[in-house]
Biotite code that builds the C-alpha atoms (Angstrom):
import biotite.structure as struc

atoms = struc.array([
    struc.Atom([-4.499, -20.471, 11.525], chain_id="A", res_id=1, res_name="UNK", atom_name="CA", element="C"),
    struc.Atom([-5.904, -18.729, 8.410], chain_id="A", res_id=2, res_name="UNK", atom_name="CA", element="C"),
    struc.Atom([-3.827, -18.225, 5.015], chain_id="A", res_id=3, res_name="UNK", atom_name="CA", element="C"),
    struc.Atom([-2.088, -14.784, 5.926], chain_id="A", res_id=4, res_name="UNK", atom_name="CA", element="C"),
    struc.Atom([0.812, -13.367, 3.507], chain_id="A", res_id=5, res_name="UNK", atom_name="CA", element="C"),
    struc.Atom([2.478, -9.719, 4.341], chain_id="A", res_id=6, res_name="UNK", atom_name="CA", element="C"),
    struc.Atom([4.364, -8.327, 0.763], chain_id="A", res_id=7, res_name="UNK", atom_name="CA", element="C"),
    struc.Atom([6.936, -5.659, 1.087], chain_id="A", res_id=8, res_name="UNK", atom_name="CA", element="C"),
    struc.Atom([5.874, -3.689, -1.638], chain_id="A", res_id=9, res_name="UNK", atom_name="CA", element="C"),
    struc.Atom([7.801, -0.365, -1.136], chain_id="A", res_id=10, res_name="UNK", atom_name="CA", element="C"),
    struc.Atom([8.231, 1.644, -4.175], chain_id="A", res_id=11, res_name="UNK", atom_name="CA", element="C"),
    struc.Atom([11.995, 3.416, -2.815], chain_id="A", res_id=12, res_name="UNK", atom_name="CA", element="C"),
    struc.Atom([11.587, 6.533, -5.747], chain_id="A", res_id=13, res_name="UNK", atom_name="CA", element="C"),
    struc.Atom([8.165, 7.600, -4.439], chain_id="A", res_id=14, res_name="UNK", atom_name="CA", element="C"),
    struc.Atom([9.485, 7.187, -0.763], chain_id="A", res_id=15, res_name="UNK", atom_name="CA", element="C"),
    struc.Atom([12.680, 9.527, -1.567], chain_id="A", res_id=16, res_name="UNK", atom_name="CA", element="C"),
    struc.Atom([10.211, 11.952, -3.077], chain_id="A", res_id=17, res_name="UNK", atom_name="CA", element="C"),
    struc.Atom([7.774, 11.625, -0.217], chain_id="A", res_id=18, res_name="UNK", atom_name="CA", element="C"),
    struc.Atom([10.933, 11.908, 2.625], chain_id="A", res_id=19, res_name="UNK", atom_name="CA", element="C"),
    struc.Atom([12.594, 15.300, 0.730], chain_id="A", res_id=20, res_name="UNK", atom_name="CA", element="C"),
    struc.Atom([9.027, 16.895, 0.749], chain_id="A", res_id=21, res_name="UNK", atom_name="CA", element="C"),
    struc.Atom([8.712, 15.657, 4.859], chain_id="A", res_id=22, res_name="UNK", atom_name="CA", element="C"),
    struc.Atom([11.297, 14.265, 6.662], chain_id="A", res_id=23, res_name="UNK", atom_name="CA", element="C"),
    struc.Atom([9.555, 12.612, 9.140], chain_id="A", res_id=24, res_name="UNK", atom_name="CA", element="C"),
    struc.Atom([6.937, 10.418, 6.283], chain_id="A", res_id=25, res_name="UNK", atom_name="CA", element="C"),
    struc.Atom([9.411, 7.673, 6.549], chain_id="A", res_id=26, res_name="UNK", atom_name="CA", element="C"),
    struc.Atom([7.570, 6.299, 9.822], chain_id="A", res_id=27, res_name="UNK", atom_name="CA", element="C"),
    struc.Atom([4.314, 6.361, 8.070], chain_id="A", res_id=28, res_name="UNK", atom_name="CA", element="C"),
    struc.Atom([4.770, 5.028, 4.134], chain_id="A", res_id=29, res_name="UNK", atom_name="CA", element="C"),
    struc.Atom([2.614, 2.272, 3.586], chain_id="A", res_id=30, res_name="UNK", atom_name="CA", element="C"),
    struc.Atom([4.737, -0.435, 2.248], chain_id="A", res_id=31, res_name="UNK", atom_name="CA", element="C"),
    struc.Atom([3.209, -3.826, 3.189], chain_id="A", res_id=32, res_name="UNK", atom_name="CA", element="C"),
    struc.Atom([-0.035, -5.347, 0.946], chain_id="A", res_id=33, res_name="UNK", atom_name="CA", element="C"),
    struc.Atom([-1.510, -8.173, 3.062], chain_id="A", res_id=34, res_name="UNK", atom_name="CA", element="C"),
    struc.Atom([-3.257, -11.461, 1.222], chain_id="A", res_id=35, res_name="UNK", atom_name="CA", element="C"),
    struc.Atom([-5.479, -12.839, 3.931], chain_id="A", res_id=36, res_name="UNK", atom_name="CA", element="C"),
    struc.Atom([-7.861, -16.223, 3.736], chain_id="A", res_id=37, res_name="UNK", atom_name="CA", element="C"),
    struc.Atom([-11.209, -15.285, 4.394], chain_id="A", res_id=38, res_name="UNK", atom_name="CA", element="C"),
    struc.Atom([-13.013, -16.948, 7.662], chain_id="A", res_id=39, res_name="UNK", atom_name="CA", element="C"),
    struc.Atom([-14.938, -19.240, 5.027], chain_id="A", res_id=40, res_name="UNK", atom_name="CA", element="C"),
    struc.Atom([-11.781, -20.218, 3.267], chain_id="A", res_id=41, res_name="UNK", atom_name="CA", element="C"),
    struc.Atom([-13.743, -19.298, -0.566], chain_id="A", res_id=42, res_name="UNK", atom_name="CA", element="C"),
    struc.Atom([-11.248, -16.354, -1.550], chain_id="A", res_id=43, res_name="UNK", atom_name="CA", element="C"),
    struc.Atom([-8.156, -14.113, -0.532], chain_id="A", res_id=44, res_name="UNK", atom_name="CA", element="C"),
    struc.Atom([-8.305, -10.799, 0.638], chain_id="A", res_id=45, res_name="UNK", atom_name="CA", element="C"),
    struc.Atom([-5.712, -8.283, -0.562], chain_id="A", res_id=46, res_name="UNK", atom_name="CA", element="C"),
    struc.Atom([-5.557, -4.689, 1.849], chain_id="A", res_id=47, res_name="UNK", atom_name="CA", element="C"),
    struc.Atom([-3.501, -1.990, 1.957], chain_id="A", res_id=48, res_name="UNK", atom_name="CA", element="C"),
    struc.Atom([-3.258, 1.513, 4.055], chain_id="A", res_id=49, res_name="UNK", atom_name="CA", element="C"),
    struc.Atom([-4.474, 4.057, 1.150], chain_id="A", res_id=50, res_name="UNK", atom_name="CA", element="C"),
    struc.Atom([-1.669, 6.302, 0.734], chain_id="A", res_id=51, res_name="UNK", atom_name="CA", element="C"),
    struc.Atom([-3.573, 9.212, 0.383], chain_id="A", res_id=52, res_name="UNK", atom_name="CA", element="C"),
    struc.Atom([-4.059, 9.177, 4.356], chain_id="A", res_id=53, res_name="UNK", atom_name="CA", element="C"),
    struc.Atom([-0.622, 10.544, 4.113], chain_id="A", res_id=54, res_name="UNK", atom_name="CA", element="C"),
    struc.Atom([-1.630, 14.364, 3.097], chain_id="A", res_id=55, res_name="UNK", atom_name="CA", element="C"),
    struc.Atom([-3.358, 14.562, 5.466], chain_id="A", res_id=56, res_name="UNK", atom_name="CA", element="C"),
    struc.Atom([-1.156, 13.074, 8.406], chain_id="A", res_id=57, res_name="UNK", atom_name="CA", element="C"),
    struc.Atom([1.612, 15.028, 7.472], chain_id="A", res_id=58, res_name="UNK", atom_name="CA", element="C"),
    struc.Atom([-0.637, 18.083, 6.280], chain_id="A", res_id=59, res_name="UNK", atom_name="CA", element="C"),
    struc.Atom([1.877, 18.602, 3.269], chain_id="A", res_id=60, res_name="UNK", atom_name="CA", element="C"),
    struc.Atom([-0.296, 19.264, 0.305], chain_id="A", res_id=61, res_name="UNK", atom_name="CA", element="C"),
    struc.Atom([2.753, 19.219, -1.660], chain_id="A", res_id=62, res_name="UNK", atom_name="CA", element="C"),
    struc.Atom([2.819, 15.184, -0.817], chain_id="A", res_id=63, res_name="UNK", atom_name="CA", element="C"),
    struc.Atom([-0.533, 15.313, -2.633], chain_id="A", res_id=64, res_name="UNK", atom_name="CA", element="C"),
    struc.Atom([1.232, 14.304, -6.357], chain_id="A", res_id=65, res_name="UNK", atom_name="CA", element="C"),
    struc.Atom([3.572, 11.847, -5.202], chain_id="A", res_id=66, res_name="UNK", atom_name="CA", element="C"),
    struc.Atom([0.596, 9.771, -3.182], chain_id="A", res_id=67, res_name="UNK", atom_name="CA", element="C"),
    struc.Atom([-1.530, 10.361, -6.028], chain_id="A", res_id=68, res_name="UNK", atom_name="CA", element="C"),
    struc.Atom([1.285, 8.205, -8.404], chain_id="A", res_id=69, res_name="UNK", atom_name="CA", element="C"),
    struc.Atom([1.923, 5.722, -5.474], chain_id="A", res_id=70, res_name="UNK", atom_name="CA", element="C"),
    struc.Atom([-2.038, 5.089, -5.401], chain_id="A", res_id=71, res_name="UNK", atom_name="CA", element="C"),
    struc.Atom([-1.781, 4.581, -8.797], chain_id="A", res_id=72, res_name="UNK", atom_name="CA", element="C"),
    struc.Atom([0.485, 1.961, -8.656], chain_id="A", res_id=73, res_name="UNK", atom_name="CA", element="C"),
    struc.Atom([-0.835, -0.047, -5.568], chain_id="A", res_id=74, res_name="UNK", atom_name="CA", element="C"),
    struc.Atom([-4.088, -0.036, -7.026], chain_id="A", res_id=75, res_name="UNK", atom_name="CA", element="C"),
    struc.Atom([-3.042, -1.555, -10.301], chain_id="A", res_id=76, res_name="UNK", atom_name="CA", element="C"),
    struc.Atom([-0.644, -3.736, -8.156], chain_id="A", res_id=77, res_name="UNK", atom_name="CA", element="C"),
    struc.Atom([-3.663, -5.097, -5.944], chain_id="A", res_id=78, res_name="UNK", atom_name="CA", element="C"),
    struc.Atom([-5.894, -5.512, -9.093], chain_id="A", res_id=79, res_name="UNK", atom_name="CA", element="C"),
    struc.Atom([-3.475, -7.663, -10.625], chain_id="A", res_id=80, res_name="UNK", atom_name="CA", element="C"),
    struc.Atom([-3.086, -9.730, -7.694], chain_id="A", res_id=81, res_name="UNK", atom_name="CA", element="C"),
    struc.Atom([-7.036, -9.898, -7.182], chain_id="A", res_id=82, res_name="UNK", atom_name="CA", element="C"),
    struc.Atom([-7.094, -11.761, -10.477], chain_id="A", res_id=83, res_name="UNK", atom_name="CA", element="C"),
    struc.Atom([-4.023, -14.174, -9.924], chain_id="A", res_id=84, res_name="UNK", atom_name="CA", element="C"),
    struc.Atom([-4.840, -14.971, -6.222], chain_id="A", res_id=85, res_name="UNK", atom_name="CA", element="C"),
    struc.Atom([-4.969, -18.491, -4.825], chain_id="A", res_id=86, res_name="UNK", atom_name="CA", element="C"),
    struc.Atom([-4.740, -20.024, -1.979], chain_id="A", res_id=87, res_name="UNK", atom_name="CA", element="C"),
    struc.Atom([-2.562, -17.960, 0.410], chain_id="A", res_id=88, res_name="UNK", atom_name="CA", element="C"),
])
């Protein structure tokens, strides 16, 4: 089997936020970044849901400035890891 690594990356502040604006988010915050081998074994890949799917699930537009900040973050997170990834 390929190289296949699932990170817990929750950020628990921007969930709270996210949960007091809609209650029912919780089911639906993308907290997992996945490092993958690719078929022909040459490089990682690094995916993750793109929190701003979560406006419009929920259809809170108030959700729309706490996604934006967790977006942010996972994007920065998964650049840095594009640049320090190995071998998963």
């Amino acid at each position: 089997m390929l190289g296949y690594r699932i990170l817990g990356t929750c950020n628990t502040a921007l969930a709270g936020e996210a949960m007091e604006l809609d209650r029912a988010i919780g089911v639906a915050v993308p907290c997992n970044v996945v490092i993958r081998e690719d078929p022909g074994g040459a490089v990682s890949v690094i995916e993750a849901l793109n929190p701003e799917s979560l406006v419009d699930l929920a259809g809170q537009e108030q959700l729309a400035q706490v996604v934006s900040r967790t977006s942010d973050g996972l994007q920065a997170a998964m650049h840095t890891l594009s640049e320090s990834a190995g071998p998963v």
